[in-house]
C-alpha positions, 0 to 999 in steps of 0.5 A: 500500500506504501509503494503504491501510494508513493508512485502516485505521490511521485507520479503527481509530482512530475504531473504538477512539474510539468504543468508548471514548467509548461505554464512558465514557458508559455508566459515567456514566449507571451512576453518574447513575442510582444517584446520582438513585435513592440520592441525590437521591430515597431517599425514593421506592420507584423502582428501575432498570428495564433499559436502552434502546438509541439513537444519539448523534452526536458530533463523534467520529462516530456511538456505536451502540446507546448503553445509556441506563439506565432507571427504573420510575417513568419519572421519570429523565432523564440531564443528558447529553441531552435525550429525543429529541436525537440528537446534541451541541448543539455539531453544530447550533451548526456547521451554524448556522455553515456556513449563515451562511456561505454554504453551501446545505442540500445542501453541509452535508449532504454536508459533516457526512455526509463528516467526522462520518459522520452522514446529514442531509437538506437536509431535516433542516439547514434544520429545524435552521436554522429553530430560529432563526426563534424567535431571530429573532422574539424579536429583532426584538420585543426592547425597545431604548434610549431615547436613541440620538444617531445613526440611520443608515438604509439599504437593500440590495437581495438577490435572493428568490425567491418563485415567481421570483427578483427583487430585493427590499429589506432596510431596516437601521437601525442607531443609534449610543448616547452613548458611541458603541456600535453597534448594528442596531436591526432589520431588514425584509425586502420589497418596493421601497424606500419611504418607506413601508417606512421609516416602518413600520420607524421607528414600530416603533422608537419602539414599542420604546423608541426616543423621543429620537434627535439625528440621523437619517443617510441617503440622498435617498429622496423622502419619506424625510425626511418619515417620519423627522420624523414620528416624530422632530420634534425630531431633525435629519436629515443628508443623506448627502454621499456619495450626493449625490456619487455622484448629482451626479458623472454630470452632470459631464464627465469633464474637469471632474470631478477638479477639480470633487471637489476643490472639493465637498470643501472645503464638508464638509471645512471647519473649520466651518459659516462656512467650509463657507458661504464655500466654497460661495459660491466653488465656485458661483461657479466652477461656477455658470455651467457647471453651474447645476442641479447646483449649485443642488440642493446649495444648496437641500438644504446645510441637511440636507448641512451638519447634521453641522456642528451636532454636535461636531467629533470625531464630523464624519467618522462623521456626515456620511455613511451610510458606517458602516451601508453598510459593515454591508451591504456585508458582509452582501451578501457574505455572501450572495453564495454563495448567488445568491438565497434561497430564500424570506423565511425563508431571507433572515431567518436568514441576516440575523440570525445577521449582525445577532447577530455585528455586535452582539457585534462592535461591543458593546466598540468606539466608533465614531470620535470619540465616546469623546472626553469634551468629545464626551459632554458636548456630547451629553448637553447636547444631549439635554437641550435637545431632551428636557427631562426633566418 
């Protein structure tokens, strides 16, 4: 009996907020009306011309045959809403959200139909979605900064499916300014992670502004390096340590392995260059003899795993491996985890934007470790001189 009465409290609680928000608007479109005909527009020979009847959905619930005043001329519109919107911005703003969430078209639909009593399609939240693949084109021709002292590169794969599902890869770069803001540069989506792919991805970064770079931070990718160079030749490129790690440590037995981690860390934990060398030559001569191709991979790449040693000190640990961007997608992935595969390219590019935007509004007051340091800033602009000579 207590339920009962309760729904019907609540039921006569929306019924009178309804009733109420209908009758204020309607006063102030009265008032709107009036003040466009008398006001702002006496000179003209208008008049009103009855009403229209129409829908609005709110956050309230849905107002019934909502009175829209009207004018002879047909010149009058109300600064409440556009001509055909239905419902309060604030509405698509939400189903914009649960999308980047995770949530399907279907979860919203019955979730919006639940709470605020309006019917939407699967149909009708992806169209609404879908008006930020405007967003998304206009952010990925969005001119960009010159200068950016790191790029770091990196790709992750997601599940598309086109007519099957397979995995596919997104290329993100993301680039670190002087005083040490983040930011994702763009973001592509498709196909086997390639070199290629890469220098596609780069040469629109030049294209958009992108022309001095100090350092280019990613993983091995056979030919990966050659791409960057071409269009960066007076960039240096680190070698991210941790992927080098992660690759050499399955060669490694299982007995060896602690010991062997802790003597790898003294080459890029070292004070500096020198020290990292003379490291080196001690674990190689400590493991050379077990582990002889392992050991002469690291010394035939140490000039692009030891490049971090080229910048300042304070900015070591967030150069030396491609951690920062690979936490980014790290999240992304999660984000898009719920969903189990995406249901096609446009799905994959707006859930990767609205992340790309809240990233980016995230990151817009943060620096990233060691470069808010000022002896930092001086070496960087010092060094973007030297490799950039202004004419």
């Amino acid at each position: 009996m207590t339920t009962i009465q309760q729904n019907s409290f609540t039921e006569q609680l929306e019924n009178t907020m309804q009733s109420f928000l209908k009758e204020k608007i309607e006063t102030l479109l009265k008032e709107e009306i009036k003040n466009y005909l008398q006001v702002e527009h006496p000179e003209v020979a208008n008049s009103r011309n009855g009403y229209y009847s129409r829908n609005w959905e709110t956050r309230h619930g849905v107002i019934p045959d909502l009175q829209v005043p009207r004018d002879r001329q047909g010149d009058f519109q109300t600064e409440l809403f556009a001509p055909y919107q239905r419902r309060e911005a604030w509405l698509e703003d939400t189903v914009i959200h649960m999308y980047k969430g995770g949530m399907s078209t279907r979860d919203i639909a019955a979730f919006i139909e639940k709470m605020f009593g309006a019917q939407y399609s699967p149909t009708t939240v992806s169209n609404i979605t879908s008006t930020v693949l405007e967003d998304v084109a206009a952010w990925q021709a969005r001119p960009l900064a010159k200068r950016y002292a790191v790029i770091y590169l990196d790709g992750m794969y997601v599940k598309l499916k086109r007519q099957s599902v397979a995995s596919e890869v997104i290329y993100i770069a993301m680039g670190v300014d002087e005083a040490g803001h983040r930011e994702i540069l763009s973001f592509s989506l498709g196909g086997k992670e390639s070199a290629n792919g890469w220098r596609d991805v780069l040469r629109d970064l030049y294209k958009r502004g992108v022309h001095e770079v100090l350092l280019g931070v990613f993983d091995g990718l056979a030919g990966l390096e050659e791409a960057f160079r071409e269009t960066y030749p007076q960039a240096g490129v680190q070698r991210c340590v941790t992927h080098k790690m992660r690759n050499t440590l399955p060669k490694i037995r299982d007995k060896d392995k602690a010991d062997f981690v802790t003597d790898m860390k003294t080459i890029y934990s070292a004070m500096d260059r020198d020290v990292a060398m003379a490291n080196f030559d001690l674990v190689q001569a400590k493991w050379g003899k077990i582990y002889p191709k392992e050991l002469a991979s690291w010394e035939n790449e140490l000039p692009v795993l030891l490049r971090f040693y080229d910048f300042p000190t304070m900015i070591h640990y967030a150069i030396y491996t491609s951690n920062p961007i690979e936490r980014t997608n790290k999240e992304i992935r999660k984000r898009l985890r719920p969903m189990n595969s995406l249901t096609n390219m446009d799905a994959a590019e707006k859930i990767i934007y609205l992340e790309a935007l809240s990233y980016n509004e995230r990151w817009s007051s943060r620096v990233l470790r060691g470069f808010a340091d000022a002896k930092t800033q001086q070496a960087l602009k010092k060094m973007f001189d030297e490799k950039y000579p202004q004419a």
